[in-house]
N, C-alpha and C positions, 0 to 999 in steps of 0.2 A: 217677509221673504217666503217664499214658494217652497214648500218641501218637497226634495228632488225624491224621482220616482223610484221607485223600487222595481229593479230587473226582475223582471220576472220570471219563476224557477221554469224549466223546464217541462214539458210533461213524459213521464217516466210511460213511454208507449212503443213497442218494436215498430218500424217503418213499415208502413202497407203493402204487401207482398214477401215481407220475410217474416222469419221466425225464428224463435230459440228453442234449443236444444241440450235437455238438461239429462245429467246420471246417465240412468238407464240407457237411454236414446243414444247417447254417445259410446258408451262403450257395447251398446248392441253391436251400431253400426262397425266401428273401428272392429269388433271381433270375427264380425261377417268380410268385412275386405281383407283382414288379414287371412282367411280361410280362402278367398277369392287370390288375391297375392300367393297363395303358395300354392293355387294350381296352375298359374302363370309362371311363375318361376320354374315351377316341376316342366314346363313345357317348355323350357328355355328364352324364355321372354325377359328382358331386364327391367329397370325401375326408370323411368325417367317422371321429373319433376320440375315443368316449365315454369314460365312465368307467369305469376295472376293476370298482369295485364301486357298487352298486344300494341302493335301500332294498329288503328282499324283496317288497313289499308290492304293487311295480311287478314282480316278476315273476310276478305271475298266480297259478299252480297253485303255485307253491312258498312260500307260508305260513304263516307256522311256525306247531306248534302245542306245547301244555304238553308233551307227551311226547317230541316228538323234532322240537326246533326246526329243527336241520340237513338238516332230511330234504331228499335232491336236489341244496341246494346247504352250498356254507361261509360260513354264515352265526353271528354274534355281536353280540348288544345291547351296543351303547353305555351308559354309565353314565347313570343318572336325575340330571335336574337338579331340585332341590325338587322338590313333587309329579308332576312330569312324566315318564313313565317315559322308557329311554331307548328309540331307534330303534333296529329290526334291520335289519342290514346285512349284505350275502351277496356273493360275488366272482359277476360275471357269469355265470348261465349260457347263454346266446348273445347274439349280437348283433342280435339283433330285437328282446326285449321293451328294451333300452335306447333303441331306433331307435326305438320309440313313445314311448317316455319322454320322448327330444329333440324327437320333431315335438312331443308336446303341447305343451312347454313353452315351446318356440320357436315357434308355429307363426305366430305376427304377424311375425314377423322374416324367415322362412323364407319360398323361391317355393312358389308351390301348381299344379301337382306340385311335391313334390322327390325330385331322385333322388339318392342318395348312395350310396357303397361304402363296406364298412370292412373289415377284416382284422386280428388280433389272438387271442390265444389267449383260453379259456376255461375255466372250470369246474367240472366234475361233482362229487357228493359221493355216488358211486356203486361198485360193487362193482366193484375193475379184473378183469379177465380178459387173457388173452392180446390184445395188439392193441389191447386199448380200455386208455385211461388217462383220470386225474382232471383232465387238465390236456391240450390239444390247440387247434390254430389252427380258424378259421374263416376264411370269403370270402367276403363279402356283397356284394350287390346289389340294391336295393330300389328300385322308385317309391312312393312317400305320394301321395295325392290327386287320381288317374286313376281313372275310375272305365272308362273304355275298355277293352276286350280288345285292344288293340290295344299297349299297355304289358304284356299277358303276352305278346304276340309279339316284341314288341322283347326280352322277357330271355333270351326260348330263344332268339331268333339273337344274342344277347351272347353264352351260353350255348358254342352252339358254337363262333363266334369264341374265345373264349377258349381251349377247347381247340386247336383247332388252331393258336392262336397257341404254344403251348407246347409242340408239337411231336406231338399226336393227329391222327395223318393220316386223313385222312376214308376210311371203309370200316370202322376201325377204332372207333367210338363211333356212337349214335346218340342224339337226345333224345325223349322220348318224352312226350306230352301227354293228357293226362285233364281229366276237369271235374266236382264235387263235385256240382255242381248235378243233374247224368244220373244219378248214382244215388242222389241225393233223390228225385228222378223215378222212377227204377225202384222205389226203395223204396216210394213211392206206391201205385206199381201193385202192386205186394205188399201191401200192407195191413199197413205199419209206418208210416204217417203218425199224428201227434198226440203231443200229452202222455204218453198212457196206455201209449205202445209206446218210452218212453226204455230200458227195461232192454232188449228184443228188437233194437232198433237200435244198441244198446252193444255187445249177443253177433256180430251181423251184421257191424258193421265192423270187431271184432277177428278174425272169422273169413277176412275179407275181406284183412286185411292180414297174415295167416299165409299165405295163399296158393305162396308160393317154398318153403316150408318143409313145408307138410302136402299140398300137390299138389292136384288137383281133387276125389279122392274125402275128404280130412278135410277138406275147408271142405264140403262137400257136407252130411260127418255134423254139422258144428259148425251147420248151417242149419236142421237137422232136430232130431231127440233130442238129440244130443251124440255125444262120442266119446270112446274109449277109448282109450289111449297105448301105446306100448311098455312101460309102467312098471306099470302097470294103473289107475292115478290116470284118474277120470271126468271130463267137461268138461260141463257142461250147456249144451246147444243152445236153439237159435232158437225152436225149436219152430214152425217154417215147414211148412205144408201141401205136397205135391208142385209143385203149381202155382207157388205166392210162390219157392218155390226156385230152379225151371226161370226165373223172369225174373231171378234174386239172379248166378245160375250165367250165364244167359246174356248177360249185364252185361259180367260177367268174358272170355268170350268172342266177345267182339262182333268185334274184329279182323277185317278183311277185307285184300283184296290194295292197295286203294288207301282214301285219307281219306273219298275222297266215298261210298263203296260203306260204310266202317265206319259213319259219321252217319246214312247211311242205315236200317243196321242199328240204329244204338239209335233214334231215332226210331220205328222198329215198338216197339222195347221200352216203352217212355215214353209210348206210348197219346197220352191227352190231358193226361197231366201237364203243367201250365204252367211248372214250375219247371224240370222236365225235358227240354221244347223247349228253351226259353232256354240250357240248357245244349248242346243240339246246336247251337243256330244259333251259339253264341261260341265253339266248335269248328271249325263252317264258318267264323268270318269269320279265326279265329287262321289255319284252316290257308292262305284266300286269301291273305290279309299276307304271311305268309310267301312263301307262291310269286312273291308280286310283287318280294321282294325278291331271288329268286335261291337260296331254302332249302325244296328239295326234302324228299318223303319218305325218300330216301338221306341226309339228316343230320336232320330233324325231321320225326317221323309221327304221327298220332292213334291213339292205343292205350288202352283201358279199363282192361287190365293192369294199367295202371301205378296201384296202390292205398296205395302208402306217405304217411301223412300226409293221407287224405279225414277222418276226426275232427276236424283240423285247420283245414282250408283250407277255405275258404267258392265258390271256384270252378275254376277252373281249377288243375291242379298237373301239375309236369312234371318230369323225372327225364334225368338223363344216365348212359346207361351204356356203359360199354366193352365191346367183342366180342370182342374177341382173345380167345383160347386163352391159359390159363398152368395149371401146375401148380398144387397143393393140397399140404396138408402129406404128404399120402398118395402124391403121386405122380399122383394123378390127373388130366386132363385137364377143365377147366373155362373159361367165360365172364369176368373177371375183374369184372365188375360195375357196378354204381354209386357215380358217382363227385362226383356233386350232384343237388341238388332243389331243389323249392321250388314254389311257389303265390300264389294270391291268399287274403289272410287281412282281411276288411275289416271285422270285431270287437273286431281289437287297441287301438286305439290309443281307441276308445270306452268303452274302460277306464277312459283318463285324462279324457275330454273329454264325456260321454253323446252325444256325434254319432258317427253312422258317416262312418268315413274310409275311404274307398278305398285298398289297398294292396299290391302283389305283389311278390316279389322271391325271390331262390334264392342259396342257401348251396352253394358247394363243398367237398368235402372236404380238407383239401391236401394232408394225411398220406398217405391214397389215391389220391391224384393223383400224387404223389410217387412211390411204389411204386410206379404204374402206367407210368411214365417211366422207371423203372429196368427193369420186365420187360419193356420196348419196348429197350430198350439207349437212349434218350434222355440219358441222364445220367450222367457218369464217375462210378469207383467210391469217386473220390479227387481231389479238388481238386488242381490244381498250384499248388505251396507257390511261395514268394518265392525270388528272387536271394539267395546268402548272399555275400557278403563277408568271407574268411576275416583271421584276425586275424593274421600272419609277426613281429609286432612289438608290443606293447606300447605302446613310446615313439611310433609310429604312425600313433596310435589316430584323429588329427585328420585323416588322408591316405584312411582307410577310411571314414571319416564322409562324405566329401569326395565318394567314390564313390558311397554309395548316395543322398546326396542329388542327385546325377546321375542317376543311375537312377529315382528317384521323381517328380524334374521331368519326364521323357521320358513320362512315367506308367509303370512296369515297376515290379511290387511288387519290393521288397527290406529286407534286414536285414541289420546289421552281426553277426558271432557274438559274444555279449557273454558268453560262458562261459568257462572257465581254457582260455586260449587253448595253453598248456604242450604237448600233446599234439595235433600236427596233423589224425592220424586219427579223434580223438573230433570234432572240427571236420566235415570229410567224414560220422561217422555222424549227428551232427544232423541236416547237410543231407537227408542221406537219408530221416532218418527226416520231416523236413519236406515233405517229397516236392517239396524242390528242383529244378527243370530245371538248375540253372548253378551254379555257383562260380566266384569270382574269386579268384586269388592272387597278392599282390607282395610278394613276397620283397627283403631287402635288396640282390640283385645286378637285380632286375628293377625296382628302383625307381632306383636308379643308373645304367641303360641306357633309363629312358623308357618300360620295355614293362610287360604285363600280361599275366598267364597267366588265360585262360579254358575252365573244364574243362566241357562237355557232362554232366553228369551221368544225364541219359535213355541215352544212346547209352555211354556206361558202364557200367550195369547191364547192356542187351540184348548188351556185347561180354563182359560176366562171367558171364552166362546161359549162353553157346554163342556162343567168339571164333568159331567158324569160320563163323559163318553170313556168305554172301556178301554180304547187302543191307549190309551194317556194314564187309567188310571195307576198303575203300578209303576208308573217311572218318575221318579222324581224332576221339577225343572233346577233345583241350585244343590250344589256340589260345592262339599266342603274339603278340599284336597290341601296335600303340603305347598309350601309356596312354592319348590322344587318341580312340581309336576304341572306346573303353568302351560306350556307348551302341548304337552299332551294330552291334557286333558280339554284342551280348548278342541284341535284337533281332532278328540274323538266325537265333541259335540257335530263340529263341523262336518263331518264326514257322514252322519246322519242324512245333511239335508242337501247334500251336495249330490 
C-alpha cells in the first residue's frame, strides 16, 4: 500500500509586492501621523475611517471587465443569490473615491462643508518595482462642499504645517500651486478646445506630465510630430503647429521671480479665454490668503510647473516638494522630491449624486515622507526597546512581576524576560538585541539586603566599543540602589538618552 503524500508545508515568504513592517517602522510611522492628525484636527478637520473594501463600481475607472476583472485593483465577485448576480468587490484603491462614496451617502447627516482626514493603507493591483509595492499607507485631507478657493488655500498652508510639524524645517520643502483651469485656457488659445480635439488634448497632457522626465526639448517633440526614444519605439505627437506649441511650452514656463509677476505672465497667455482668466484670478486670490495668513512664497508659490494630476483635477492642484540634496542609487547628487499633492476634483462625487459637489483636498505620501526624515537624520535608526527585568530566580517570578508593574505605572515601557532564565548571558543578549537602555537584577543576596542592581546598558556597549574613551570613563554603567528607588533611578538613566 502507497504511502499517502505529505502536504507540503508552506513557504514562509511575503507575497510579491508587499512587505512587512516591523518595531521601529511601525511606530515611526504611527508617531508621524499622529503629529500629521493633530495639524488636521488643529485645523478643524475630523477623523473618518471608511471601509477597506469598495464595490468596484464606486471606484470609477477601475471596472471590471470580461477579460481581466482585476485590472488595477483586487477585486472578487460575491456569489449570486437566485437570479441576481453577485457584486464586485475590490480592496480600496485610495482614499478619496471612498470619501465620495461616504459624502454621497451620508450627505443629509453630514455639515456642508465637511472636512475630514483619513490615513490607512491601500491597494494596487500593479506591477511592483523597486520602491513601489501593492499595498502602501496614505494621508488624506479633504473639504466636500466649498466651492471657494479659499478651502484650496487652507490645504496648502495645512500642507506646510504639517510638514514642519514633523520636523521639515522651512528652506528645506516648498509647496507649489498650479490651476487646471489656465491651461484649459491656454489650451483654447491653441486651438485644442471641443469635442473633436479629445485624442490631441490626451497626447498634450500626457506630454505635459512627462515633463521631469523627457525635459523641455521631448515634450516639445511630443507637441509636434512625435518622438523618438532611446529604444527606437515612435510616440505620436500632438501634432501642434509652431504657434499652439510656443503657448503649450510657454504655460510650462510661465514661472517668474514673484506670484503677482508669474499671473501676470499667463494671463498674456490665456488671451481672452474665460475659463483661463478664472483660472488666474483663483491663483491671485489663493496667493493673497495665503500672504494674509503669514505663508509666503518661501513655503508656498505659484508655479505652472507643477503638472502632475491636471487630467485629474478640475482646478487648482498643488504639490509638496522637498529641496534638499540626497544621494541616488548611483551616487549622485539630487533634489529629493515630492512628497504630496493634491487638488480640487469637483466631478467626483457627481458620480454618485448627478450634482456637482465641490471638493479639494491632498494626499501625502508617508513612505516618502518617512525616508525623507531619515535622510534629514529626523529619525533614529532604531527604536529604544523596553526596561528588561532579568529573571535570578524562578521561585521569584511574583517579585519581578512586581517590578515592571512599577515601571509601567510611572509610564516606562518594560518586560519581565519570560525565556529559560538558566543562562544569565542569554538574558543580557536579548536585551541587547531588544535595543534595551536598562536591565535590572536581584539576585538572592540583593533581595535579602533590600537593594537592586541596575545595569546602564547604552553606556555598556559605548565602554565595550573603546573602554578608554574619556566621555565614559568616570561613569559607572550598573547601579547598586535600594529596591525602593527602582522607578527613579531607571528614570534618571532614561532621561540620559532621551
Amino acid at each position: 500500500m502507497a504511502k499517502p503524500k505529505k502536504t507540503p508545508r508552506p513557504k514562509a515568504e511575503t507575497p510579491r509586492g508587499f512587505r512587512d513592517y516591523f518595531g521601529a517602522e511601525v511606530t515611526q510611522r504611527n508617531e508621524m501621523l499622529a503629529k500629521i492628525a493633530g495639524v488636521y484636527h488643529r485645523y478643524g478637520f475630523d477623523a473618518l475611517e471608511s471601509a477597506g473594501v469598495e464595490k468596484v463600481e464606486a471606484l470609477g475607472k477601475f471596472l471590471p471587465d470580461v477579460d481581466r476583472p482585476n485590472e488595477g485593483v483586487f477585486a472578487w465577485q460575491e456569489d449570486a443569490e437566485a437570479d441576481k448576480p453577485g457584486d464586485w468587490l475590490a480592496l480600496r484603491y485610495d482614499l478619496t473615491a471612498p470619501l465620495a462614496r461616504v459624502y454621497a451617502q451620508h450627505r443629509n447627516e453630514l455639515p456642508t462643508p465637511y472636512r475630514r482626514y483619513a490615513m490607512g493603507p491601500v491597494w494596487r493591483n500593479e506591477k511592483p518595482g523597486p520602491g513601489r509595492y501593492r499595498q502602501f499607507y496614505q494621508c488624506d485631507a479633504d473639504t466636500v462642499g466649498a466651492a471657494s478657493v479659499a478651502a484650496d488655500a487652507e490645504i496648502c498652508a495645512m500642507l506646510a504645517d504639517c510638514l514642519e510639524e514633523v520636523g521639515i524645517e522651512r528652506g528645506d520643502y516648498i509647496v507649489r500651486v498650479n490651476n487646471r483651469k489656465v491651461l484649459n485656457g491656454v489650451l483654447e488659445v491653441a486651438g485644442l478646445s471641443g469635442d473633436d480635439k479629445d485624442a490631441e488634448r490626451g497626447i498634450v497632457l500626457r506630454a505635459i506630465d512627462k515633463l521631469d522626465r523627457l525635459g523641455v526639448d521631448g515634450v516639445r517633440a511630443l507637441l509636434g510630430e512625435g518622438r523618438k526614444d532611446e529604444s527606437g519605439d515612435f510616440t505620436e505627437g500632438a501634432g501642434l503647429d509652431e504657434a499652439s506649441a510656443d503657448v503649450v511650452m510657454g504655460f510650462m514656463q510661465a514661472k517668474r521671480d514673484d506670484g503677482a509677476a508669474t499671473c501676470a505672465r499667463l494671463r498674456e497667455l490665456v488671451g481672452q479665454s474665460t475659463v483661463g482668466l478664472d483660472g488666474v484670478t483663483e491663483l491671485e486670490t489663493i496667493a493673497s490668503l495665503l500672504d494674509a495668513g503669514g505663508y509666503g512664497p518661501d513655503r508656498i508659490e505659484i508655479d505652472p510647473s507643477v503638472v502632475r494630476g491636471l487630467g485629474y483635477y478640475t482646478g487648482p492642484v498643488y504639490e509638496a516638494e522637498l529641496t534638499f540634496e540626497i544621494q541616488d542609487e548611483k551616487g549622485r547628487p539630487r533634489n529629493f522630491g515630492s512628497v504630496a499633492g493634491g487638488g480640487r476634483y469637483d466631478d467626483l462625487v457627481k458620480r454618485f449624486t448627478g450634482e456637482v459637489v465641490p471638493a479639494t483636498g491632498v494626499s501625502i505620501g508617508v513612505d516618502r515622507l518617512l525616508a525623507a526624515l531619515h535622510a534629514k537624520g529626523r529619525m533614529d535608526t532604531q527604536a529604544q526597546g523596553p526596561v528588561v527585568v532579568t529573571v535570578m530566580d524562578k521561585g521569584r517570578m511574583a517579585d519581578y512581576q512586581a517590578m515592571v508593574a512599577e515601571l509601567r505605572t510611572a509610564g516606562i515601557r518594560a518586560e519581565v524576560y519570560l525565556g529559560n532564565p538558566k543562562n544569565f548571558g542569554n538574558q543580557l543578549k536579548y536585551a541587547d538585541k531588544r535595543g534595551s537602555p536598562v536591565a535590572v537584577i536581584e539576585g538572592g543576596e540583593e533581595h535579602a539586603n533590600g537593594v537592586i542592581q541596575i545595569k546602564d546598558l547604552v553606556l555598556g556597549a559605548k565602554m565595550a566599543e573603546n573602554a578608554t574613551l574619556e566621555e565614559w570613563r568616570d561613569r559607572p554603567s550598573q547601579y547598586e540602589v535600594p529596591r525602593g528607588d527602582l522607578v527613579a533611578k531607571v528614570r534618571e538613566i532614561l532621561e540620559l538618552y532621551s
